[in-house]
C-alpha positions in Angstrom: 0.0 0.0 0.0 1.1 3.6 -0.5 2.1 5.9 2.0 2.0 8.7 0.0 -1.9 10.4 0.5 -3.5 12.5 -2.2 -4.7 15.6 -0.8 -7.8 16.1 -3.0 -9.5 12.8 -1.1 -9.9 11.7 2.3 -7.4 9.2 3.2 -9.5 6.9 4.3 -11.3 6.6 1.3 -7.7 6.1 -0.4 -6.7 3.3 1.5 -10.4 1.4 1.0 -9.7 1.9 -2.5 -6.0 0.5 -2.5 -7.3 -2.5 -0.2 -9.9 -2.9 -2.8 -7.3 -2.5 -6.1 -5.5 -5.7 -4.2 -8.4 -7.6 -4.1 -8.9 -7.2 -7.5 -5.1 -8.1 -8.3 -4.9 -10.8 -6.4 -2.1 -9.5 -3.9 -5.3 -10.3 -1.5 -6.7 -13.6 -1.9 -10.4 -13.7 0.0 -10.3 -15.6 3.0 -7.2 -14.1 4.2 -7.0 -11.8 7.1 -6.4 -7.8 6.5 -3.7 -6.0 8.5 -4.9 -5.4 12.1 -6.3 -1.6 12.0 -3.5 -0.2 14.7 -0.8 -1.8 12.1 -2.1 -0.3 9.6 -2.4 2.7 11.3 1.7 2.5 12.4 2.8 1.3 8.9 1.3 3.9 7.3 1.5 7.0 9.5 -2.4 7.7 9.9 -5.0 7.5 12.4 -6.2 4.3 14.2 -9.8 6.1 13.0 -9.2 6.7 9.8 -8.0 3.0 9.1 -11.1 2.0 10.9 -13.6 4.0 8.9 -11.9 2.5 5.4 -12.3 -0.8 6.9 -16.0 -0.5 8.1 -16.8 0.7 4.5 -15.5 -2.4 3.4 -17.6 -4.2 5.8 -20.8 -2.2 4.7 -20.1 -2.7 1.2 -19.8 -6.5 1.4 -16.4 -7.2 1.0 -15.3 -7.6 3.9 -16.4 -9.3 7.3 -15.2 -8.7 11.1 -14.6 -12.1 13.2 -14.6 -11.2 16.7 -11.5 -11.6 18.5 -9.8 -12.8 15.2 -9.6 -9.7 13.1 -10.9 -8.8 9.2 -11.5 -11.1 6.7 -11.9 -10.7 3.0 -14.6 -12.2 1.8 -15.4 -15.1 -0.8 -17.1 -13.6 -4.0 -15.5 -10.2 -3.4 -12.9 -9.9 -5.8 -16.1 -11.4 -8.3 -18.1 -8.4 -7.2 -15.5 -6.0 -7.4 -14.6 -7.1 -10.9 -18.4 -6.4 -11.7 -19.0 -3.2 -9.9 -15.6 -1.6 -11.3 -16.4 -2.9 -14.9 -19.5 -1.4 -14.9 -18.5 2.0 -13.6 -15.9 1.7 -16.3 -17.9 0.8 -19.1 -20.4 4.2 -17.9 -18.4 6.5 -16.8 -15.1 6.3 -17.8 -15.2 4.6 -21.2 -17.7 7.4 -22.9 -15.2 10.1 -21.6 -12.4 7.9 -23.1 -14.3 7.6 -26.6 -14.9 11.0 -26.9 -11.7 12.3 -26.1 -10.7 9.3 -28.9 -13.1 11.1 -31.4 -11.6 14.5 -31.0 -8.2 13.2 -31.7 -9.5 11.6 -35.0 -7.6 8.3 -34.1 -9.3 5.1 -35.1 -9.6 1.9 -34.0 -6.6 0.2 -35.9 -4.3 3.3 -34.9 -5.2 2.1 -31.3 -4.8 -1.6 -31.0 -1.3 -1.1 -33.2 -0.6 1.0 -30.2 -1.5 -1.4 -27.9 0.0 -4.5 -29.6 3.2 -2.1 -29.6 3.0 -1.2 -25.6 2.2 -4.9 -24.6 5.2 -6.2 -26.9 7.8 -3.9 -24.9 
């Protein structure tokens, strides 16, 4: 996880979103145990709170489940609903922005996947 914060975004929300980006990844497998909130809260120079809140939002969002006495636990099915929920905020928010800004370059499709075939090959 970073240590570095963004100052345009509560910190909180920044470290629910990295725990989230490593569920996705895989660096996270579900099942496994998160970080104890006052290690995270050392590790990463923040508040006890503020480690706390990110993790409760996990918990309210489903990904994520307190065992009492035993810690956080990632949950199974939540790098499946991740997947979903981040595809689909992709595929409506970011990817009309994305084909837009495509179209007012004038590049076309074959201009893009040489491109890509180019990056990926490096």
């Amino acid at each position: 996880m970073a240590t570095q914060w963004k100052d345009d975004q509560p910190i909180y929300l920044q470290l629910k979103e990295q725990i989230m980006a490593m569920i996705i990844d895989g660096t996270l497998a579900e099942g496994e145990s998160l970080p104890s909130v006052r290690k995270v809260a050392v590790d990463y120079q923040i508040n006890p709170i503020t480690a706390s809140k990110a993790y409760a939002d996990l918990v309210n969002e489903g990904l994520v489940e307190k065992k009492r006495g035993l810690g956080m636990f990632i949950l199974e099915g939540a790098r499946k609903n991740l997947l979903k929920d981040e595809q689909k905020k992709f595929l409506t928010k970011e990817w009309p922005e994305i084909i837009k800004r495509i179209s007012r370059l004038g590049l076309d499709a074959r201009q893009l996947i040489e491109t890509a075939e180019q990056n990926s090959s490096n």
